[in-house]
Backbone bond lengths (Angstrom), bond angles and torsions (degrees), N, CA, C in turn:
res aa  C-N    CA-C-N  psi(-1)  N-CA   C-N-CA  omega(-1)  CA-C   N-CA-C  phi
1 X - - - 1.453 - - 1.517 110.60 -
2 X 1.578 133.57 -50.37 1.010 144.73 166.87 1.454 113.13 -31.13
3 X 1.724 109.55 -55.79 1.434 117.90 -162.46 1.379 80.12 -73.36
4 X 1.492 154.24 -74.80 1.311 153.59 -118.42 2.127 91.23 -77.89
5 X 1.279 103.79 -25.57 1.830 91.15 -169.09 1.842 83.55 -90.06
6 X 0.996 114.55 -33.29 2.129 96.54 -177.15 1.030 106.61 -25.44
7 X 2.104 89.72 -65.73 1.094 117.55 -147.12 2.083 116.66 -64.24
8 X 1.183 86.02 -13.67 1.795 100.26 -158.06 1.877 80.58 -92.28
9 X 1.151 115.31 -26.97 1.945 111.21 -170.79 1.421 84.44 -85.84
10 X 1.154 125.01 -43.39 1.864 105.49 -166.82 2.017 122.73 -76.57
11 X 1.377 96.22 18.28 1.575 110.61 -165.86 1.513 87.35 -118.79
12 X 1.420 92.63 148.55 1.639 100.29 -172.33 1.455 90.44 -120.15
13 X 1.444 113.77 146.85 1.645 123.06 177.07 1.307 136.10 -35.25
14 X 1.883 94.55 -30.05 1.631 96.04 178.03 1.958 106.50 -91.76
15 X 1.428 121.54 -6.45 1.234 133.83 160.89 1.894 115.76 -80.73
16 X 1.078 99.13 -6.64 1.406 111.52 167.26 1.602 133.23 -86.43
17 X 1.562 79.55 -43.05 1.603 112.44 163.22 1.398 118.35 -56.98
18 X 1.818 104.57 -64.94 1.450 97.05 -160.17 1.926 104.61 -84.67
19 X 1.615 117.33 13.99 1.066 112.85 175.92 2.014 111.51 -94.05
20 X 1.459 84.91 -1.48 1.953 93.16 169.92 1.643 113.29 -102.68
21 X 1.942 108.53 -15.34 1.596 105.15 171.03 1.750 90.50 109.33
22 X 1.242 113.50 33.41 1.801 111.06 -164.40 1.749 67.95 -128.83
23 X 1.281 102.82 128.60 1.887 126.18 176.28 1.875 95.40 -139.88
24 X 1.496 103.23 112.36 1.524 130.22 -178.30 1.827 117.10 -61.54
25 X 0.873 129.39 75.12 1.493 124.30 161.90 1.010 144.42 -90.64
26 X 1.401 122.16 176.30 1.729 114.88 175.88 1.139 116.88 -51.09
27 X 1.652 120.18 124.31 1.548 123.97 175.57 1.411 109.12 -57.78
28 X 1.220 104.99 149.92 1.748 117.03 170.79 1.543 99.76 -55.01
29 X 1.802 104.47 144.29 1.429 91.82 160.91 1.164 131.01 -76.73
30 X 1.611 104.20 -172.83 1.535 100.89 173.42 1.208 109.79 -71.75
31 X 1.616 120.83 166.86 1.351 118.96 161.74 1.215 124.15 -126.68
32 X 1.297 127.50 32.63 0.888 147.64 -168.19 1.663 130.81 176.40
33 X 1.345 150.67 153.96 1.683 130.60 -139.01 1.661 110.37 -89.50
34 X 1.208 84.23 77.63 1.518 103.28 169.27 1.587 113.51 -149.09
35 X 1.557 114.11 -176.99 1.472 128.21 -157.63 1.563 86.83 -125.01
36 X 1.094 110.39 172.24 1.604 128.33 -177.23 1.489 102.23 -78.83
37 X 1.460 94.87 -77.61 1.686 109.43 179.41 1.536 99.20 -110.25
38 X 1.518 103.81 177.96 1.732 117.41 168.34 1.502 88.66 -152.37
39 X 1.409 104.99 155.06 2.234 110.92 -175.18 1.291 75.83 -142.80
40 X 1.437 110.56 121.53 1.108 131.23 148.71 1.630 123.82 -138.36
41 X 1.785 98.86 107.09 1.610 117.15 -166.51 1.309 92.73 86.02
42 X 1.276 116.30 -137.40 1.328 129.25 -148.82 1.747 103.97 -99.10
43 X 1.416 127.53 -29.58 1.351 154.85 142.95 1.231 123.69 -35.38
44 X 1.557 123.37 111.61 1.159 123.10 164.26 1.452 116.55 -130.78
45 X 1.104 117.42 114.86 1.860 146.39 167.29 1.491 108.83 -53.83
46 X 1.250 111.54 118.06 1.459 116.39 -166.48 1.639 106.48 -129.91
47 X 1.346 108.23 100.38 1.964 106.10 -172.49 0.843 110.94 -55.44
48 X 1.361 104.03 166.40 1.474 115.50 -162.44 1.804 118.83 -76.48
49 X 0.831 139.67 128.85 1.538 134.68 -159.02 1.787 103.35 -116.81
50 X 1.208 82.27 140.17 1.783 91.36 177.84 1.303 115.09 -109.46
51 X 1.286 123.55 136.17 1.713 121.99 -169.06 1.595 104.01 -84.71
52 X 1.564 90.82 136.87 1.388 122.20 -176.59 1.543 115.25 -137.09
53 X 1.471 108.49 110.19 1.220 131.34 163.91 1.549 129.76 14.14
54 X 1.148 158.00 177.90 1.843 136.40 136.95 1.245 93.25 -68.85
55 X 1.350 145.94 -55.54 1.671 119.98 -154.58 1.700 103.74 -62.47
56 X 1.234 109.74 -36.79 1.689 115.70 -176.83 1.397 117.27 144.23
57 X 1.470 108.85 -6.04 1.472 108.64 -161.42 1.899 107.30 -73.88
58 X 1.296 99.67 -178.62 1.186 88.73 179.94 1.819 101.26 -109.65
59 X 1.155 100.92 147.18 1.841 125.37 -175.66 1.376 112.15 -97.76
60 X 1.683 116.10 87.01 1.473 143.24 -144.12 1.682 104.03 -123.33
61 X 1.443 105.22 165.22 1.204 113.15 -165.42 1.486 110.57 114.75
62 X 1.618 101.29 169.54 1.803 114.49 179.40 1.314 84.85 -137.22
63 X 1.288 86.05 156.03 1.871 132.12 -163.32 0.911 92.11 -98.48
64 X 1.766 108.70 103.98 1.651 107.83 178.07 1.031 111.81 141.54
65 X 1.596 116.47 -37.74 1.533 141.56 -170.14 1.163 129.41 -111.95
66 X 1.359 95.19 -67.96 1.955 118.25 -177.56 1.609 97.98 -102.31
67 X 1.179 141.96 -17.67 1.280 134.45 -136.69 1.833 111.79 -155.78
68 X 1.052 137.21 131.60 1.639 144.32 -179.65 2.049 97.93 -87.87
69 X 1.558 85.47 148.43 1.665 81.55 171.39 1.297 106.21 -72.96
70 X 1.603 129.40 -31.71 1.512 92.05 175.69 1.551 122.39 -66.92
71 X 1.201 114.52 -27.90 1.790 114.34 177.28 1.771 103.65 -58.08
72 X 0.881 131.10 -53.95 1.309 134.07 173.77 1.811 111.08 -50.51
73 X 1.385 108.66 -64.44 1.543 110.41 166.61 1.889 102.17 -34.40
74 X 0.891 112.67 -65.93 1.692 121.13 -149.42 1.758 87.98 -76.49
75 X 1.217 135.39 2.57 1.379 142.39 -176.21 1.675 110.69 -93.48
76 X 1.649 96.89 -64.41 1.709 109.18 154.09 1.945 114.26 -47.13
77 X 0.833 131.27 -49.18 1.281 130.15 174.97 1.612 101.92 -71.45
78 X 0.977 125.99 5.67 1.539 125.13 168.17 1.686 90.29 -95.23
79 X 1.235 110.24 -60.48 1.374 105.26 179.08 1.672 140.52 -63.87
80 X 1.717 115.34 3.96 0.681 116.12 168.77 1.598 126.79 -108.04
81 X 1.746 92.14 -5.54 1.637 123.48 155.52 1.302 96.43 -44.70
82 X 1.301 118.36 -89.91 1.620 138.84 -169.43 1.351 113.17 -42.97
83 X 1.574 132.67 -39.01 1.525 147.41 164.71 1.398 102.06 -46.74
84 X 1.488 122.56 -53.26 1.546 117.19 -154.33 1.246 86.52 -91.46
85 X 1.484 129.25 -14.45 1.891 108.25 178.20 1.445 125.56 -83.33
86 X 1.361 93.48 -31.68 1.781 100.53 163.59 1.534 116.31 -69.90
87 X 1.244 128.87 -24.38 1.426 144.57 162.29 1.586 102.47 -46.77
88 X 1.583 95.36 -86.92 1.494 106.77 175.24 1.966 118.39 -24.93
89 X 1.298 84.76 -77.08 1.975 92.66 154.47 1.269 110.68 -32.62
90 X 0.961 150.39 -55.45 1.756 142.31 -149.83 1.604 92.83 -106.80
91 X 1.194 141.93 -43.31 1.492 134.74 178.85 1.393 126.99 -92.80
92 X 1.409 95.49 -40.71 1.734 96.41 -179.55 1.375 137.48 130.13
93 X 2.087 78.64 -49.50 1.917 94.91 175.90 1.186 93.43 -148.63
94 X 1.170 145.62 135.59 1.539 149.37 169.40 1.188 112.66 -69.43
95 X 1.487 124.38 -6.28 1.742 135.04 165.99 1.472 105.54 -51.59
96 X 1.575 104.68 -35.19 1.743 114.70 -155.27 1.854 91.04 -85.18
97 X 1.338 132.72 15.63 1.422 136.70 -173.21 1.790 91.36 -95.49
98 X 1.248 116.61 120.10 1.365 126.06 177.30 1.594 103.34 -98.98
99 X 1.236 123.33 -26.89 1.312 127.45 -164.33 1.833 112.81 -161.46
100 X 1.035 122.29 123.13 1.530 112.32 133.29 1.161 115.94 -82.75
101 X 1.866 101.76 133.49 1.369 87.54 -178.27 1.760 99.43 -125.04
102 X 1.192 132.16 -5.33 1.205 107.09 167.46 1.951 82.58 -165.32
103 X 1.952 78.33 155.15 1.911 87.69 -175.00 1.826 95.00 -131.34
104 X 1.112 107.12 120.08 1.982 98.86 161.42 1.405 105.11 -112.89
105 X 1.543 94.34 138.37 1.531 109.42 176.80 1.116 94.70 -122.38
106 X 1.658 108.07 154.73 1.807 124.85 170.62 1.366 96.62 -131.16
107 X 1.087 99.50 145.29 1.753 126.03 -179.62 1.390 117.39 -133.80
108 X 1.688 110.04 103.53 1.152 140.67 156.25 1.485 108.15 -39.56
109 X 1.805 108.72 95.77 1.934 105.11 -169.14 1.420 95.81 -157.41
110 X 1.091 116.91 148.25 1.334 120.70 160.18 1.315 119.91 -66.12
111 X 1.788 111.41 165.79 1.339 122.84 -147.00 1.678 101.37 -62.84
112 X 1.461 122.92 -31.43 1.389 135.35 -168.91 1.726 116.10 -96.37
113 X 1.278 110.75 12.20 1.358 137.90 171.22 1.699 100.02 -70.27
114 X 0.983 113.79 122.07 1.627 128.17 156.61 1.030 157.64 -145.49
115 X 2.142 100.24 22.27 1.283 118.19 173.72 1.939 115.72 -109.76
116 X 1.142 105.84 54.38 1.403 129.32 173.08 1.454 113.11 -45.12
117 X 0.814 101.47 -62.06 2.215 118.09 167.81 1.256 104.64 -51.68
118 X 1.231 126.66 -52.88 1.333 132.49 176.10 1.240 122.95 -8.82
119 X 2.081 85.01 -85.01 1.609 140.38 170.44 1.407 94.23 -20.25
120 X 1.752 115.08 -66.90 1.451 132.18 -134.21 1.381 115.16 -82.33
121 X 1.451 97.22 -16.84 1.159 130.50 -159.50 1.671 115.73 -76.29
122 X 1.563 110.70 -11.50 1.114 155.46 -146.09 1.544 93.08 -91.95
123 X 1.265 90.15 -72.21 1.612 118.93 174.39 2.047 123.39 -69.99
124 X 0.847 107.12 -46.22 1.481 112.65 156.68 1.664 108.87 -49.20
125 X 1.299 109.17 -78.47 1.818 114.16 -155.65 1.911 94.05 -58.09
126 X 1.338 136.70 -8.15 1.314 135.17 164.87 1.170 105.38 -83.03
127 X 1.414 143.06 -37.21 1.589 149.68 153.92 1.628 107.43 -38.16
128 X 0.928 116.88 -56.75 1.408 131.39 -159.03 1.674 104.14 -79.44
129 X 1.694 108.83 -50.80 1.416 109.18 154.84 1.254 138.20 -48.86
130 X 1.412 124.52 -23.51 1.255 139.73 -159.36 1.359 109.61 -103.60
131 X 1.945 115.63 -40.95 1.171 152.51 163.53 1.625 139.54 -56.29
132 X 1.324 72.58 -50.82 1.313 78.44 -174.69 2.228 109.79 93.36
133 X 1.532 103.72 -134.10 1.104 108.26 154.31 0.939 122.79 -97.82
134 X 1.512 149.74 -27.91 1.500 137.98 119.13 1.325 106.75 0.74
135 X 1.204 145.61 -57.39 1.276 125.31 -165.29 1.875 127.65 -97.42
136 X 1.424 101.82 11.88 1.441 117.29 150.76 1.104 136.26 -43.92
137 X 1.068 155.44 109.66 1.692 155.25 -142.94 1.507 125.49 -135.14
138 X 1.091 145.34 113.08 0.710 131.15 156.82 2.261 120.43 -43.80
139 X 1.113 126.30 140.90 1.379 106.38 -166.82 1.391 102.94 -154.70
140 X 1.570 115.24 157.33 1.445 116.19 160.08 1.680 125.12 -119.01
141 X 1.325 134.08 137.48 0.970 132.42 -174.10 1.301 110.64 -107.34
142 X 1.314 144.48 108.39 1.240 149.07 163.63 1.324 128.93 -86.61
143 X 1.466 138.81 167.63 1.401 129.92 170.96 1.587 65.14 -131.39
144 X 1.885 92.69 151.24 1.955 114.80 159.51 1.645 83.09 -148.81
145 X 1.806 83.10 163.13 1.255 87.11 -171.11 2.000 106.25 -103.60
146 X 1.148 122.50 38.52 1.422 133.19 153.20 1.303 94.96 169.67
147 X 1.666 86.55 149.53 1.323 122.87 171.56 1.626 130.95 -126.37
148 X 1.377 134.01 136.65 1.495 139.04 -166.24 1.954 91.95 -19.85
149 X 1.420 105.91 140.70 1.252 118.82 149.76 1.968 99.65 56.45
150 X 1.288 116.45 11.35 1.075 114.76 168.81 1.718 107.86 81.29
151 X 0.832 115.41 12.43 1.503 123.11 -166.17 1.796 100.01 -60.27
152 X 1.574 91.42 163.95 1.688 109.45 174.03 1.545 125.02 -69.44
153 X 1.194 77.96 -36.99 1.958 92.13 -170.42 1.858 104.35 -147.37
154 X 1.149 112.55 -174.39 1.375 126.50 157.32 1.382 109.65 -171.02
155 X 1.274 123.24 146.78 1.484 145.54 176.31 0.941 149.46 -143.03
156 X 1.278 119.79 109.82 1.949 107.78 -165.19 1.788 95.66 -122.25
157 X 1.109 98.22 -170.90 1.556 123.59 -149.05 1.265 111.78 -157.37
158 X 1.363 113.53 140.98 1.892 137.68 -174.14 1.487 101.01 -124.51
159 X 1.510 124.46 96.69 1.620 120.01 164.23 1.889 110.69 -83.85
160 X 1.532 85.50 171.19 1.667 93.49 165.12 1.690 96.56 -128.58
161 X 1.362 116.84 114.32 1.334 83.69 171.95 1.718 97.36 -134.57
162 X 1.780 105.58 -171.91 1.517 120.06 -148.68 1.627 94.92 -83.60
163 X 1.008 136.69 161.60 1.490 157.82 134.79 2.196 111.26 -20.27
């Protein structure tokens, strides 16, 4: 047990990552008049990102209808791919992440949809993987009934990170 916590402190998040098959890239742009992230103080605000495909497309539908909560779950974990790359982009090293401190997800679902946490959940347990306990969050899970470009999900993120 000892050797497994060294070993788990001497691995850095994006070695955490690519040991689950999660490889860090350029965040999607914006699509509309906003910035990815903003760091202000020790805090950086990370918009909300909508999951998009490997070719680029966007990964659309409501939860409920067109789409299964696990397809939606595994959609949010697209989006928390894309969260830690605009991160990465704005800091450098995801080592320098002291905290997640809060994640909201929205879920594209019909009115009788009620596994929202589920969905989000998608996106958290990749926080938590990446994190550790650092990457625990306080969070909100919503259902709306559309989202930009028709998308599955969307998710943004509140860090604390180090100097």
């Amino acid at each position: 047990m000892w050797a497994a916590a060294v070993h788990a402190a001497e691995t850095t998040p994006e070695q955490r990552l690519s040991a689950q098959g999660v490889t860090l890239s350029t965040a999607p742009a914006a699509i509309a008049n906003y910035v990815p992230a903003v760091r202000t103080g020790s805090l950086v605000f990370l918009a909300g990102q909508i999951p998009r495909d490997p070719a680029g497309g966007l990964i659309t539908g409501k939860v409920g209808r067109d789409a299964t909560e696990a397809q939606a779950a595994a959609a949010a974990r697209v989006c928390a791919v894309q969260l830690l790359s605009a991160l990465k982009t704005e800091i450098g090293e995801l080592a320098r992440v002291k905290r997640v401190v809060r994640v909201g997800g929205f879920v594209n679902c019909t009115d009788d949809f009620t596994g929202q946490s589920k969905v989000v959940n998608g996106a958290s347990d990749l926080l938590v993987a990446a994190f550790g306990e650092r990457g625990r969050h306080a969070r909100a899970s919503v259902g709306v009934a559309a989202l930009p470009g028709n998308a599955l999900v969307e998710v943004e993120m509140l860090v604390e990170v180090a100097d």
